[in-house]
C-alpha positions as CSV (number, residue, x, y, z in Angstrom):
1,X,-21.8,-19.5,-43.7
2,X,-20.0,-17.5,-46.7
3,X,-16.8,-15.8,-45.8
4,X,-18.3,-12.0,-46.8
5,X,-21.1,-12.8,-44.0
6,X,-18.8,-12.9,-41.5
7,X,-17.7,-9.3,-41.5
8,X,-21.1,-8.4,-41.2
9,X,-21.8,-11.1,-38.2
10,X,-19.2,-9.7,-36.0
11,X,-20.4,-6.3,-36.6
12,X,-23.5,-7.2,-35.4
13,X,-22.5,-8.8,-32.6
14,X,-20.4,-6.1,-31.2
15,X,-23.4,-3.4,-32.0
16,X,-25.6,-5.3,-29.2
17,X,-26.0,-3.3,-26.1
18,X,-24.1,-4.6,-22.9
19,X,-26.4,-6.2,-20.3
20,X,-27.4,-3.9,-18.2
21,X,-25.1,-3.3,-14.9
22,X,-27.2,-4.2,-11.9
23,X,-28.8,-1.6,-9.8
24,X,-29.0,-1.3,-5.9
25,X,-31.3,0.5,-3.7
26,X,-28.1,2.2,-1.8
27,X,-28.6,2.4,0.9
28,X,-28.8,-1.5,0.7
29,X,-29.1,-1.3,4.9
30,X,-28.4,2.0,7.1
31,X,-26.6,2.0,10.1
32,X,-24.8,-1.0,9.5
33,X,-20.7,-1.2,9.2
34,X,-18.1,-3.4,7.7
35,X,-20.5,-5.5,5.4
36,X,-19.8,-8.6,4.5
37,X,-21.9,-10.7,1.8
38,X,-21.7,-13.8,0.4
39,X,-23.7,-15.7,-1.9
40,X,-24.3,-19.0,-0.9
41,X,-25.2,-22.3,-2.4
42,X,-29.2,-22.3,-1.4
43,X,-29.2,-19.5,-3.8
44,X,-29.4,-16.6,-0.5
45,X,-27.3,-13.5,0.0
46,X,-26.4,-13.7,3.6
47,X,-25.0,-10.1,5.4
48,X,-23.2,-9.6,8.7
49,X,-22.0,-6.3,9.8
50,X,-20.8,-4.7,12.4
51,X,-24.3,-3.0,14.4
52,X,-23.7,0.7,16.1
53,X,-24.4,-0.6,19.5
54,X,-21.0,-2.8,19.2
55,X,-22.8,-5.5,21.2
56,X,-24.2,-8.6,19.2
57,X,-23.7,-10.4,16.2
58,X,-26.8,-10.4,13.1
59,X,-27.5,-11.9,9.7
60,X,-29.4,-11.3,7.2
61,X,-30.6,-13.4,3.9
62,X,-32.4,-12.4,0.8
63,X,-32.5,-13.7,-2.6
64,X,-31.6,-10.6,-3.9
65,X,-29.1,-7.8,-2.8
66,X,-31.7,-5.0,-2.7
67,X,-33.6,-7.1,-0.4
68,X,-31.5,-7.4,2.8
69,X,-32.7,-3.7,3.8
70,X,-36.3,-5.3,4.8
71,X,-34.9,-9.0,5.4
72,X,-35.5,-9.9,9.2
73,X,-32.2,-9.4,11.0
74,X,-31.7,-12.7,13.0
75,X,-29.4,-12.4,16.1
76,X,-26.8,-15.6,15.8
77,X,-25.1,-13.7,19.6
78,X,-25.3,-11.6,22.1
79,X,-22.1,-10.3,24.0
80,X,-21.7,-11.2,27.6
81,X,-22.3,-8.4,30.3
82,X,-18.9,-8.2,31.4
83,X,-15.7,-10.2,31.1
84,X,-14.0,-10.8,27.4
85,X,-15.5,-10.6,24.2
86,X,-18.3,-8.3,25.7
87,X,-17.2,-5.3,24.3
88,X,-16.7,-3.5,20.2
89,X,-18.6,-6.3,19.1
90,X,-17.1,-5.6,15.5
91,X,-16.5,-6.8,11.4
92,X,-18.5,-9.8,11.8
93,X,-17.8,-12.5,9.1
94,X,-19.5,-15.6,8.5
95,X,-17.9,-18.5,6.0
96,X,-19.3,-21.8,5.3
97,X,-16.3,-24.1,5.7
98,X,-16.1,-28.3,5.7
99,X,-19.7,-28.8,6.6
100,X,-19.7,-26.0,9.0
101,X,-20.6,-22.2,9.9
102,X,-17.9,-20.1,11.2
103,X,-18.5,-16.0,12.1
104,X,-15.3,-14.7,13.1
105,X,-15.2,-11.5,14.7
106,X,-13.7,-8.8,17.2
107,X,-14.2,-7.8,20.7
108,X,-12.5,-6.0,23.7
109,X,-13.0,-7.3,27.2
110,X,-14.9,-4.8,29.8
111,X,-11.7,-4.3,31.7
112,X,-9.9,-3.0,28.4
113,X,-12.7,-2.2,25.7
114,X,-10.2,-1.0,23.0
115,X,-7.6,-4.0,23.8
116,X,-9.4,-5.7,21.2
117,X,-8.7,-9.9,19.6
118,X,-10.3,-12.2,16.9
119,X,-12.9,-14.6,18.1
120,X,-14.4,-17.0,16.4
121,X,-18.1,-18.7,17.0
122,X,-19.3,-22.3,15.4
123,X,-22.7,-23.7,13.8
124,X,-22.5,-27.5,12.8
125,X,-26.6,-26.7,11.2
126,X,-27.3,-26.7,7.3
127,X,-29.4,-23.5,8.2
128,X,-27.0,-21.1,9.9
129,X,-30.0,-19.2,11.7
130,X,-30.9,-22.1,13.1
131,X,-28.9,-24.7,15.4
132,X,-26.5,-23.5,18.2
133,X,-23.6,-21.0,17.6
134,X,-21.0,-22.2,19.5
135,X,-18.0,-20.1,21.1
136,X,-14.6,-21.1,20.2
137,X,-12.5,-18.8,21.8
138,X,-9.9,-16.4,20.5
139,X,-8.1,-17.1,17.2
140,X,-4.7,-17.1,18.2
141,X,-2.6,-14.9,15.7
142,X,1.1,-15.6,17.4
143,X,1.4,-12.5,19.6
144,X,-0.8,-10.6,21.8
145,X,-1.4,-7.4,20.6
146,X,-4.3,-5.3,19.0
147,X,-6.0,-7.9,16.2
148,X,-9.2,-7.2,14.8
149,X,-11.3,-7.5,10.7
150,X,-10.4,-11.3,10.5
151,X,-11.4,-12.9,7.0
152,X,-10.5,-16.2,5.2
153,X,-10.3,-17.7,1.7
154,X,-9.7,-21.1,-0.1
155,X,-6.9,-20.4,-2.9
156,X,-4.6,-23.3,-5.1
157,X,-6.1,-26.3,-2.3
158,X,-5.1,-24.1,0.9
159,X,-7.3,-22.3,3.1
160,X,-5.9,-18.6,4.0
161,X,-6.2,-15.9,7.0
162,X,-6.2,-12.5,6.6
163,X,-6.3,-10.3,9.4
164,X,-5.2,-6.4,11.0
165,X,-2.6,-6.3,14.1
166,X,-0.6,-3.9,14.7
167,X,3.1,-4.7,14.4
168,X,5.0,-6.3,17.5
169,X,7.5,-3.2,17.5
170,X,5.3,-0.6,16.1
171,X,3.7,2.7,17.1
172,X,0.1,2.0,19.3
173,X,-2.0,4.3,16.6
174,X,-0.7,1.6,13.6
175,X,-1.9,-1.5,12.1
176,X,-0.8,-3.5,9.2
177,X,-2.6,-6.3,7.1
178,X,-1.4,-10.0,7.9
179,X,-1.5,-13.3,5.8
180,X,-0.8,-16.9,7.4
181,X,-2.1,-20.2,6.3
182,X,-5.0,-22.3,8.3
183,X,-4.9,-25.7,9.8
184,X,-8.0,-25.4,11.0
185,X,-11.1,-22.9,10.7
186,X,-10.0,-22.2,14.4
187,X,-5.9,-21.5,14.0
188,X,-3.0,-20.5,11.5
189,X,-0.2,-22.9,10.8
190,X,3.5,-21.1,11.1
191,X,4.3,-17.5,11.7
192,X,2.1,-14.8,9.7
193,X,3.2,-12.8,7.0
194,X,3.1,-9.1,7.0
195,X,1.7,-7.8,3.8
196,X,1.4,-3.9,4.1
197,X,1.4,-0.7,6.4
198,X,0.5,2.6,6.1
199,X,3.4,3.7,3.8
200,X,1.4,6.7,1.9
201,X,0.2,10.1,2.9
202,X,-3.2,9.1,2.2
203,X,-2.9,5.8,4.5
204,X,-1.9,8.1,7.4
205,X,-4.6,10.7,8.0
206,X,-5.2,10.8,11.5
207,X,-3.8,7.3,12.3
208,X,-1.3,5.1,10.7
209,X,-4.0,2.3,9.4
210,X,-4.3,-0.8,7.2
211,X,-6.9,-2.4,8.0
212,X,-10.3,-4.7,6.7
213,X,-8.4,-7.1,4.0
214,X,-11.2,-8.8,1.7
215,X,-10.2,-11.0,-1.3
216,X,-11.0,-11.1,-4.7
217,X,-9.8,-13.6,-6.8
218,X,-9.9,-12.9,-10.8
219,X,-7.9,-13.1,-14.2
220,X,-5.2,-15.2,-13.0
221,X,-4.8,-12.8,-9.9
222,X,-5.5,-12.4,-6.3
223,X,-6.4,-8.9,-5.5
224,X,-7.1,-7.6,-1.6
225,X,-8.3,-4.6,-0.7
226,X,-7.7,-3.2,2.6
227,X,-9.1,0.3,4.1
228,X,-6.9,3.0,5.4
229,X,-6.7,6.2,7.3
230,X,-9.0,7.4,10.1
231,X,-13.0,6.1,9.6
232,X,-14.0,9.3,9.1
233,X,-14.2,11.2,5.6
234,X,-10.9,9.9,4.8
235,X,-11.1,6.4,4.9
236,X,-10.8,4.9,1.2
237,X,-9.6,1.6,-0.1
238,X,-5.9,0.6,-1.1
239,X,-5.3,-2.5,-3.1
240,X,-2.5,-5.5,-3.1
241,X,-2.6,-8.0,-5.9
242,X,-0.3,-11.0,-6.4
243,X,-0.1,-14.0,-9.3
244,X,-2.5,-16.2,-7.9
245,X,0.2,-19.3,-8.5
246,X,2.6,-17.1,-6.9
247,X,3.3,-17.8,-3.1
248,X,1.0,-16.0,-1.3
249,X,2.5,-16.1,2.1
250,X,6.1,-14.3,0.3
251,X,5.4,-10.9,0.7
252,X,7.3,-10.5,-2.0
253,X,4.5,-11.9,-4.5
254,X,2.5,-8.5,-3.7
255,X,2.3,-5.4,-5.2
256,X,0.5,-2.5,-3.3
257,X,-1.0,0.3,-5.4
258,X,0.4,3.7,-4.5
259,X,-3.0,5.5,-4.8
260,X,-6.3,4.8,-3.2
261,X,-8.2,2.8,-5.6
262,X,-12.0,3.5,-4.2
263,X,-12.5,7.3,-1.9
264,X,-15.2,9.7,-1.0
265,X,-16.7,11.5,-3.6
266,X,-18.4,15.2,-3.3
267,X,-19.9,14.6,-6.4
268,X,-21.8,11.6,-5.7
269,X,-22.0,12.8,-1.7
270,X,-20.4,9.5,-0.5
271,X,-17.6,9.7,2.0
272,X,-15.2,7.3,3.4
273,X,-16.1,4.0,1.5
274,X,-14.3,1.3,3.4
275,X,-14.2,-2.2,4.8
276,X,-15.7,-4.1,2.0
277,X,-16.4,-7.3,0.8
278,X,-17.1,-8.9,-2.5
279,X,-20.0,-11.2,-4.2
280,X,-21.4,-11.8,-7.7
281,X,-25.1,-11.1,-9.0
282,X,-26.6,-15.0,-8.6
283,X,-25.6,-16.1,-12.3
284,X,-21.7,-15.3,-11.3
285,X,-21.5,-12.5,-14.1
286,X,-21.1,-9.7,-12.4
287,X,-18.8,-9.1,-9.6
288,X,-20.3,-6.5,-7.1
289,X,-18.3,-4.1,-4.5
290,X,-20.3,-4.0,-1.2
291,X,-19.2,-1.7,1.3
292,X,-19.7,0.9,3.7
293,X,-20.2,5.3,3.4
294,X,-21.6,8.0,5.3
295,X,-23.9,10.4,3.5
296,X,-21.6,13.7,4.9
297,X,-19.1,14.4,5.6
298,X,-18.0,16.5,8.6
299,X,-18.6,14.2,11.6
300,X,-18.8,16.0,15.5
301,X,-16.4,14.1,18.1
302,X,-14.9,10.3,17.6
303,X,-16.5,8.7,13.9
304,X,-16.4,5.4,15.8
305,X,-19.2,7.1,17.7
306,X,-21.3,8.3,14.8
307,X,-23.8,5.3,13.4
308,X,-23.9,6.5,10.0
309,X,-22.1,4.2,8.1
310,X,-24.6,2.3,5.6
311,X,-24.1,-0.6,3.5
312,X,-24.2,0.1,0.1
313,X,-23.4,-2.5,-3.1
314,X,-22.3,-1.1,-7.0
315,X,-20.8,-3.2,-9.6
316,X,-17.2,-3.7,-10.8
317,X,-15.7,-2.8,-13.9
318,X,-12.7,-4.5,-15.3
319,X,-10.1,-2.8,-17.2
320,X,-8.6,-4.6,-20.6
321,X,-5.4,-5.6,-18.2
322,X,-7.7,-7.5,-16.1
323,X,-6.9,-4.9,-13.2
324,X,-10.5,-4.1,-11.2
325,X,-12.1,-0.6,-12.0
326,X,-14.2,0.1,-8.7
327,X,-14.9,3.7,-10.0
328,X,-15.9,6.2,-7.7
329,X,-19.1,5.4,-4.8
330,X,-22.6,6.1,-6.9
331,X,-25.2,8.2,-5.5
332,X,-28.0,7.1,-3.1
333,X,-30.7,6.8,-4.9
């Protein structure tokens, strides 16, 4: 090619259009909290998320994001009557990990509902609606106190928990975000790591609360977001990012951004985003934000007792620093 053409090449290049950002039918499902998503390797988006009757455990799978609203909602578990782990059925997760299906979850016993742990259940079958889900007890954190919004990642050939506790000396209305590494899908190894609590104005409204880490992991960085504040109109997302060859298990590796980097919008008529997770569209292009928001935003009574909280999905943007740009919650459509 001659040297002059090249100019005109690269002009060229950079005139054509962007793809297209992907667009979702928001609400992707109502009425259900604390999404998570995950693309899998049979080429299905599977969603579990916390239901408003806080008593069972569902999944969903589509091929596409947009269709998990009308996918059939397949119930992997039903909570006991009475006894533990029969009450706030909440933040279900499920991870493929060695061969294996793994929802971990929250609950509350019916002698103390809000006295709540992390439980984990267990599916040795290729198809995780089918087979037997297995209970594997509690997911022992170190100490027993208030635990709840258990995820996990694989990161540089280790397999990581994140999780919410409040503190061993700290006020009952607070919870901070913990790190430790696994053994095991079912247990940590060594004492956890406390990552972040509410230090912020914004991170204190109502209640002292860091809670709902998910991981992203992008650009030479680990990023987790975590949601703070009362689940009301003034829940939003915060955001910790390390080097992901740093040592993630040094708190010291982390830095926490001092503003909220995803919050209700009047504009858009979205309020109090929170507990997310993250996927990709199927070719791995785009990295997508689910999460959850109410359509209003004065709420009558306790917001744990309002249903409203719908999944919704929008892309992310990426700034030239390699930082994520989550923007501001779109519009329903």
């Amino acid at each position: 090619m001659p040297y002059r053409a090249l100019p005109v090449l690269a002009a060229f290049i950079f005139s054509l259009p962007a793809a297209a950002a992907p667009v979702f039918d928001n609400p992707l499902v109502p009425q259900r909290a604390d999404p998570h998503v995950t693309l899998q390797a049979d080429g299905h988006y599977y969603l579990a998320a916390t239901v408003p009757e806080y008593d069972r455990i569902e999944v969903r799978r589509a091929r596409d994001l947009n269709g998990l609203g009308k996918a059939e909602a397949k119930v992997l578990w039903r909570a006991p009557a009475n006894g533990p782990m029969s009450r706030n059925i909440w933040a279900p997760e499920m991870h493929r990990i060695d061969g294996k299906w793994y929802v971990y979850f929250t609950a509350g016993s019916s002698e103390a509902p809000l006295d709540i742990r992390l439980y984990v259940l267990e599916n040795a079958s290729a198809d995780p609606l089918e087979g037997t889900w297995k209970e594997r007890g509690q997911l022992k954190t170190g100490w027993e106190i208030f635990a709840l919004d258990a995820t996990t990642f694989a990161h540089g050939g280790k397999r990581y928990l994140l999780w919410t506790q409040r503190p061993p000396t700290a006020d009952k209305h607070m919870t901070g975000v913990y790190i430790a590494e696994m053994d095991t899908p079912l247990s940590i190894r060594g004492p956890a790591t406390l990552l972040t609590v509410p230090e912020y104005d914004w991170e204190k409204v109502k209640f002292d609360v860091n809670e709902a880490p998910a991981v992203l992991v992008k650009n030479g960085r680990v990023f987790v977001t975590y949601s703070a504040s009362a689940t009301d109109a003034n829940y939003a997302l915060g955001m910790l990012t390390a080097d992901a060859g740093g040592n993630l298990l040094d708190a010291r590796s982390w830095t926490k951004s001092s503003q909220p980097v995803f919050r209700s919008s009047k504009r858009t008529g979205q309020y109090g985003p929170g507990h997310n997770s993250f996927t990709t569209t199927p070719d791995g292009k785009t990295d997508i934000l689910v999460y959850h928001a109410r359509s209003y935003e004065q709420i009558p009574g306790d917001s744990l007792n309002d249903p409203n909280r719908h999944t919704r999905a929008q892309a992310i943007k990426w700034r030239a620093d390699g930082t994520p740009d989550f923007g501001e919650p779109v519009a329903d459509k």
